[in-house]
C-alpha positions in Angstrom: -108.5 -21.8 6.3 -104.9 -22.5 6.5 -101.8 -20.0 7.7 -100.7 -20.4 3.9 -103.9 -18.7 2.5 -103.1 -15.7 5.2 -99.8 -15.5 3.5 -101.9 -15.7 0.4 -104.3 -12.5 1.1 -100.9 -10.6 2.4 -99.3 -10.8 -0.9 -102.5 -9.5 -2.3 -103.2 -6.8 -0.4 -103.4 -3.7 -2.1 -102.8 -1.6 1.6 -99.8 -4.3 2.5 -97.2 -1.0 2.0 -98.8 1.4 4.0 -97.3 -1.3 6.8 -93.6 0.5 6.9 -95.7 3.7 7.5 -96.3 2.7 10.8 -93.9 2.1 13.8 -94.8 -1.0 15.4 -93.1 -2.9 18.0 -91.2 -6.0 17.2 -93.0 -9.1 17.7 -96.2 -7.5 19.0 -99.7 -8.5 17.3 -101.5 -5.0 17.8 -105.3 -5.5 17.4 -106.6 -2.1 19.8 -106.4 0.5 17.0 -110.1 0.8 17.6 -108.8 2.4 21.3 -105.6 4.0 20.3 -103.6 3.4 16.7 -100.0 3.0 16.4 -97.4 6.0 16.0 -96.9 6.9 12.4 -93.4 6.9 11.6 -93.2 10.6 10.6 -94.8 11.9 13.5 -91.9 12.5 16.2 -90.1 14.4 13.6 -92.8 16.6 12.8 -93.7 17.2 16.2 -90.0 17.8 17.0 -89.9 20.0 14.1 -92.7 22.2 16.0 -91.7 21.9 19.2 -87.9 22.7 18.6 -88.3 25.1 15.8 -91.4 26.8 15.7 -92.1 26.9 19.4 -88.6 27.3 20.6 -87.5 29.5 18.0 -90.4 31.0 16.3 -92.6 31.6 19.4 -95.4 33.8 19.3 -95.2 34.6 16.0 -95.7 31.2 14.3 -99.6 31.6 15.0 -98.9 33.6 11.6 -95.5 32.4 10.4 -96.2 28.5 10.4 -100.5 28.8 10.4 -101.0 28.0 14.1 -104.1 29.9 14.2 -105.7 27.5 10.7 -104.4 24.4 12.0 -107.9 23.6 13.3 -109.7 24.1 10.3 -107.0 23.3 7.6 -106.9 20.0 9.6 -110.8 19.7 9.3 -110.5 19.7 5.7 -108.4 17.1 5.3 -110.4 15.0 8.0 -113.8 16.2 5.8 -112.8 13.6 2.8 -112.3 10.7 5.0 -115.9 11.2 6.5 -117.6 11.9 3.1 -118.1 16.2 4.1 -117.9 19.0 1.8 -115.1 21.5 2.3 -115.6 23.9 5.1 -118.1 21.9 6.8 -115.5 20.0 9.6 -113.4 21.4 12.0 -110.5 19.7 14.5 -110.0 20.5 18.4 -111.6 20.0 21.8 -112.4 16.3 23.3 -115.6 14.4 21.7 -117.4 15.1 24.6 -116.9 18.4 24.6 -118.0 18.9 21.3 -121.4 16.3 21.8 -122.1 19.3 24.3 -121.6 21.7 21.8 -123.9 20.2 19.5 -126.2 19.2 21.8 -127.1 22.6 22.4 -127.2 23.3 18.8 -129.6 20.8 18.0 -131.3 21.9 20.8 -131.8 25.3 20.0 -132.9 24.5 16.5 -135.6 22.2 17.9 -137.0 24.2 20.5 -140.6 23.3 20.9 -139.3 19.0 21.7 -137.6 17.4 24.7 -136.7 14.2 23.8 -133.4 13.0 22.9 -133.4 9.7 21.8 -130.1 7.6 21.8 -129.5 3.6 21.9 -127.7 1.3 24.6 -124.9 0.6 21.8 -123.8 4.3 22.4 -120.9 5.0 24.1 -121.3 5.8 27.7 -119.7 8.6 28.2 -122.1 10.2 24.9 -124.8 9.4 27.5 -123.2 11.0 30.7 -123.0 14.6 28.6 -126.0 14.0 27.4 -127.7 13.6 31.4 -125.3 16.2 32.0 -126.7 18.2 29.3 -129.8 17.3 30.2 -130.1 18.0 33.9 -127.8 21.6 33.3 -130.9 22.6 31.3 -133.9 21.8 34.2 -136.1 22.2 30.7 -138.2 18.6 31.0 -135.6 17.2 28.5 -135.4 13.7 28.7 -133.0 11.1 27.7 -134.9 8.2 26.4 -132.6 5.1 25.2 -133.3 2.2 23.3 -132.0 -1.1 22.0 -130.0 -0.2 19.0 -132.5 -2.8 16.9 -135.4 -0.4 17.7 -133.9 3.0 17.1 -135.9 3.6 13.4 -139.5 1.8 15.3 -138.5 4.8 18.1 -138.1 7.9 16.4 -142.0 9.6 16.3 -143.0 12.9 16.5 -142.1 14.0 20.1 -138.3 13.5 19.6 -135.7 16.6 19.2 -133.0 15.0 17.9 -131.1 11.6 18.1 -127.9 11.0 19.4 -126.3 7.9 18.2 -122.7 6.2 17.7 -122.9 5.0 13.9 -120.6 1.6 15.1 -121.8 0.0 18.6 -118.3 0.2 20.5 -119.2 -3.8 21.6 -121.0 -5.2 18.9 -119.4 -3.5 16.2 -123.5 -3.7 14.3 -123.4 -0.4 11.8 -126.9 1.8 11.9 -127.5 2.7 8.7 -127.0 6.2 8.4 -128.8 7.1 5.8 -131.8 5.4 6.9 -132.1 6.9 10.6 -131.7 10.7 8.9 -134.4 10.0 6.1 -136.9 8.6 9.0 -135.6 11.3 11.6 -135.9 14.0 8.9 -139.4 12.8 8.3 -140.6 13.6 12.0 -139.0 16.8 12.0 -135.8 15.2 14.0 -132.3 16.4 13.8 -129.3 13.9 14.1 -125.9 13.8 16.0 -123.5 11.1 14.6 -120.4 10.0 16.9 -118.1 8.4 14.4 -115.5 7.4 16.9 -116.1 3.7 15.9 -116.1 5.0 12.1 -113.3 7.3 11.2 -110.8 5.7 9.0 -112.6 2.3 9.5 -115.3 2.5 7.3 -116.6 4.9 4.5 -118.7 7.3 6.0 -121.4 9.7 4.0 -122.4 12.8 5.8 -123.3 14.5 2.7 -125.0 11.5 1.2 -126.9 10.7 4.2 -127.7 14.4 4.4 -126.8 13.8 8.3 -127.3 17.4 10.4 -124.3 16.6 13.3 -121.4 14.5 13.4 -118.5 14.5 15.6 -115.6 11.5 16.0 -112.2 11.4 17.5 -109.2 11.3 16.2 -107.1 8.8 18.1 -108.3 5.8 16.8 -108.3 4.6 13.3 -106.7 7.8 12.6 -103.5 7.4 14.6 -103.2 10.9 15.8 -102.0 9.8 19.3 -102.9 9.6 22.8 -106.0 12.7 23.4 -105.4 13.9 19.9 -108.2 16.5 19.2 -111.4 15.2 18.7 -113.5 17.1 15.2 -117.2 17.9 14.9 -119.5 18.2 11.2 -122.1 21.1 10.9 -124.0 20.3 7.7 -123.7 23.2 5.7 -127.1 25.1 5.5 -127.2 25.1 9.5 -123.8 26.6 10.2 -125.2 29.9 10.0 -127.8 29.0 12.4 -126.1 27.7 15.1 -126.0 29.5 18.4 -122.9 27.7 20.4 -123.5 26.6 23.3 -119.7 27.0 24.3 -119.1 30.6 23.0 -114.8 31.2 23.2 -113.0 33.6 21.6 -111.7 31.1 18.5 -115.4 30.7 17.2 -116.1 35.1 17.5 -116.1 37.1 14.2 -113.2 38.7 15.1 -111.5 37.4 17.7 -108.6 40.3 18.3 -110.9 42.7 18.1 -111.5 41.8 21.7 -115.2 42.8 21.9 -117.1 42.6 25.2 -119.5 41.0 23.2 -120.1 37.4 21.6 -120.7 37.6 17.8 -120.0 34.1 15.6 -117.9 33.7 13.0 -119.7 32.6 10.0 -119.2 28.7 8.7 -117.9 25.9 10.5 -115.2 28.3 12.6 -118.0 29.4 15.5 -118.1 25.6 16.5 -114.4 26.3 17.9 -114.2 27.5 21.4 -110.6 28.4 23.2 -107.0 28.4 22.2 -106.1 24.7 20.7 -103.0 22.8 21.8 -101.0 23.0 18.3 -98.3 20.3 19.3 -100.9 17.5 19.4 -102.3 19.7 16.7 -99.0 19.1 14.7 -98.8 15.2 15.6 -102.8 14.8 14.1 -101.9 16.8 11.3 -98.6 14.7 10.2 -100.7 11.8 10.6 -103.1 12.6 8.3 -100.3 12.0 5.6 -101.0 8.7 5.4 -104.2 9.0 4.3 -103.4 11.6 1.2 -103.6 8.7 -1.2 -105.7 5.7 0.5 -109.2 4.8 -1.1 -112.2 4.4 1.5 -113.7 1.6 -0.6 -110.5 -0.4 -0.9 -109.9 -0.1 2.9 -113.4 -1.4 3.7 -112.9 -4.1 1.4 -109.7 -5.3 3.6 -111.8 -4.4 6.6 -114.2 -6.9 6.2 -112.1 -9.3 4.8 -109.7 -9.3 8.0 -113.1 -9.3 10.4 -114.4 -12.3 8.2 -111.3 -13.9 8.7 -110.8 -13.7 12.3 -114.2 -14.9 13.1 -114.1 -17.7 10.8 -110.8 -18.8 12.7 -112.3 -18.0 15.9 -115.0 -20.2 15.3 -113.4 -23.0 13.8 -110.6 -23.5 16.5 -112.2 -21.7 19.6 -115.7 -22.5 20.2 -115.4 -25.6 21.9 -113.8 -23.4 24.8 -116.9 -21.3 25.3 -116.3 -18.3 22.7 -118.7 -16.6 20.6 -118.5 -13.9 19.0 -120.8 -10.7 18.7 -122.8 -8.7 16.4 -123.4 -9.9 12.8 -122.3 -12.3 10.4 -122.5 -10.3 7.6 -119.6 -8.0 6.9 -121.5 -5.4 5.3 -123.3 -4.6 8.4 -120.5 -4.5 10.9 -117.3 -1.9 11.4 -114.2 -2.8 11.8 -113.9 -4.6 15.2 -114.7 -8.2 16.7 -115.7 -8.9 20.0 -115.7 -12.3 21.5 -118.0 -13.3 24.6 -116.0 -15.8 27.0 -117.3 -16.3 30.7 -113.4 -15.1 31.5 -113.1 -12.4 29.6 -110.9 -10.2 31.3 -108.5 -13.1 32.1 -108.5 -14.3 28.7 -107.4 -10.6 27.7 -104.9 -10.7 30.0 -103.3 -13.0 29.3 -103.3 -12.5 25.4 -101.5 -8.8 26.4 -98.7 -10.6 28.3 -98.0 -13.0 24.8 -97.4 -9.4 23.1 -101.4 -9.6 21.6 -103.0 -6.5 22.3 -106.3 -6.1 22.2 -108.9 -4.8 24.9 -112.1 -5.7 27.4 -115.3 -4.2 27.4 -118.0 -5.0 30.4 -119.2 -7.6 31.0 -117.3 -10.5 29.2 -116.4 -9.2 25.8 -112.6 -9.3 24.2 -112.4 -7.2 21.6 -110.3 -6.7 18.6 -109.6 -3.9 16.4 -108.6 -4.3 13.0 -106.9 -1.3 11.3 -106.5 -2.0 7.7 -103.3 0.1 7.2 -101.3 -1.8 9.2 -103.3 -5.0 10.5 -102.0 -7.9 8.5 -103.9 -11.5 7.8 -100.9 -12.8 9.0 -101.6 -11.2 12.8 -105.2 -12.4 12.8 -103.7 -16.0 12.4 -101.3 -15.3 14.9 -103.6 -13.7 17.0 -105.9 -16.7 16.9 -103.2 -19.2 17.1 -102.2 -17.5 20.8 -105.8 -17.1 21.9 -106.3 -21.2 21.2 -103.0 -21.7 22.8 -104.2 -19.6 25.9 -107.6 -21.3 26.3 -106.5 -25.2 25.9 -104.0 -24.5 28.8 -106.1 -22.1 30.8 -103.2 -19.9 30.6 -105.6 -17.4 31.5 -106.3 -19.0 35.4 -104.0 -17.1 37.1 -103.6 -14.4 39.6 -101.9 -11.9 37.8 -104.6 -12.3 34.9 -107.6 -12.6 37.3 -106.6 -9.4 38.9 -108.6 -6.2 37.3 -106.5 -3.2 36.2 -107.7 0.7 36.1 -107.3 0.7 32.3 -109.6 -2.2 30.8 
């Protein structure tokens, strides 16, 4: 593959306008939208507009004047399409791990007589921290049992509650097939949770399809709602009625300003919220949803894969005689939208590439990773980015102290 037959799938590229939607720096290759995606160019203003306006002049009274109090579920609708959900079955606020605890107690409580929860190593940690959290708060004889993500369907038998699992491996980027793991759950009276924090806006996801019982993601990834935007959890829609929150706030009771003593849910999806949300990064989500009004899941996947085929055929070609290899599989189909390399230096490496205006990130132990976000990631920064990382391995740019030298934020 040549730089000319980048240029090539550029000028083909269906998703190539949705570029000028984005504000992103000059000169910068930015491959870490899988950790935090690039400011929409209409968000500042809209936040602005809320902050300035609403807040400053409005006050109190745009809970009702502007729809404060339905950003959190007019929001989930619009997130609901992008993750294959009916209407009224998705709603916006909180952190992901605060709603995994919600719905950890949910699931839970509809599966009372089991105690196993059953997750994989490819989960994101911090899923498993609430969940030993969650677990240990209880004192019930839950247990935690994790697995290799390969022998997730071989593990799910009779004795397990629910499983917990994150549909994209954050390191690998392998893709559990969704439908599968619900069908075989389903069929020994298991429940699933989803985390689609790898999925959102990356890959076509089918809750409804799959039949799927849980799902939560975040919202600052593919989805470019900004630094801690709020986070969104799925109830499928037969169970909303029958879950008991485990987080019980005023913003999930029937009737919140009727200020009873006592707890009584809100029917539907709305008893899944807890407190009072914070409506400016509620604003910035919301203006960044925009984008997505008029973008087709199955044409984004197609440029998803075709950008992580890309990269790793370049990577290969130019980069394996330095020690790189990548991770996870071969076949598009059954991979999200990230790469990670393996390299004996990989933090250096990273480093390195960061400081030549190539941003990507560094899991434990050795991985570089790349995120690929197919409304603003262009063939031509994958050859760029490639052409850097060669340039940084031949001349063991990465050997030096102010690469070698970890950082708090990896």
């Amino acid at each position: 593959m040549k730089r000319s037959d980048c240029e090539a799938l550029d000028r083909a590229d269906p998703l190539a306008k949705k570029r000028k939607a984005f504000s992103i720096p000059e000169g910068m290759i930015y491959l870490d939208g899988n950790s935090l995606g690039v400011l929409p160019v209409n968000v500042p203003l809209r936040v602005a507009e809320v902050a300035q306006k609403q807040w400053g002049q409005t006050l109190i009274k745009s809970w009702n004047e502007h729809g404060w109090f339905h950003m959190p579920r007019r929001i989930g609708d619009r997130l609901a399409r992008l993750i294959g959900a009916p209407p009224d079955s998705v709603i916006a606020g909180d952190t992901i791990s605060v709603n995994l605890f919600k719905l950890l107690g949910a699931a839970a409580k509809l599966n009372p007589s089991r105690r196993v929860i059953l997750s994989d190593s490819g989960n994101f940690p911090s899923d498993l921290y609430v969940a030993q959290g969650f677990r240990d708060l209880l004192d019930d004889g839950y247990v935690l049992k994790v697995v290799e993500p390969e022998q997730v369907m071989d593990a799910i038998d009779e004795t397990i509650a629910f499983t917990m699992i994150t549909e994209v491996d954050y390191r690998t980027a392998s893709l559990h097939d969704m439908k599968a793991v619900t069908a075989r759950a389903h069929a020994m009276g298991a429940l699933t949770i989803w985390d689609l924090a790898h999925s959102a806006g990356a890959t076509p996801v089918d809750l409804a399809g799959s039949n799927a019982d849980f799902a939560l993601g975040c919202t600052y990834k593919y989805l470019n709602g900004g630094p801690g935007a709020p986070a969104f959890l799925y109830v499928r829609p037969d169970l909303q009625d029958k879950v008991q929150p485990a987080l019980s706030g005023w913003w999930g009771h029937a009737a919140p300003f009727s200020f009873d003593l006592e707890y009584r849910p809100a029917p539907g999806i709305i008893r899944n919220q807890c407190g009072t949300q914070p409506i400016l990064s509620m604003a910035a989500l919301e203006a960044a949803l925009d984008v997505w009004d008029d973008v087709d899941m199955g044409v984004l996947r197609e440029k998803s894969m075709a950008l992580c085929k890309t990269f790793i055929d370049l990577v290969e070609l130019r980069c394996g005689p330095h020690g790189v290899t990548v991770a996870g599989p071969r076949d598009m189909a059954q991979r999200g939208s990230h790469v990670s390399l393996h390299h004996p230096q990989g933090y250096a490496v990273m480093q390195a590439l960061i400081a030549s205006h190539v941003i990507g990130d560094f899991r434990a132990p050795d991985m570089i990773r790349f995120g690929f976000t197919p409304l603003y990631t262009s063939f031509a920064d994958v050859w760029g980015a490639v052409d850097v990382l060669v340039r940084i391995l031949d001349g063991r740019e990465w050997d030096q102290p102010q690469f070698l030298a970890r950082k708090a934020v990896t």
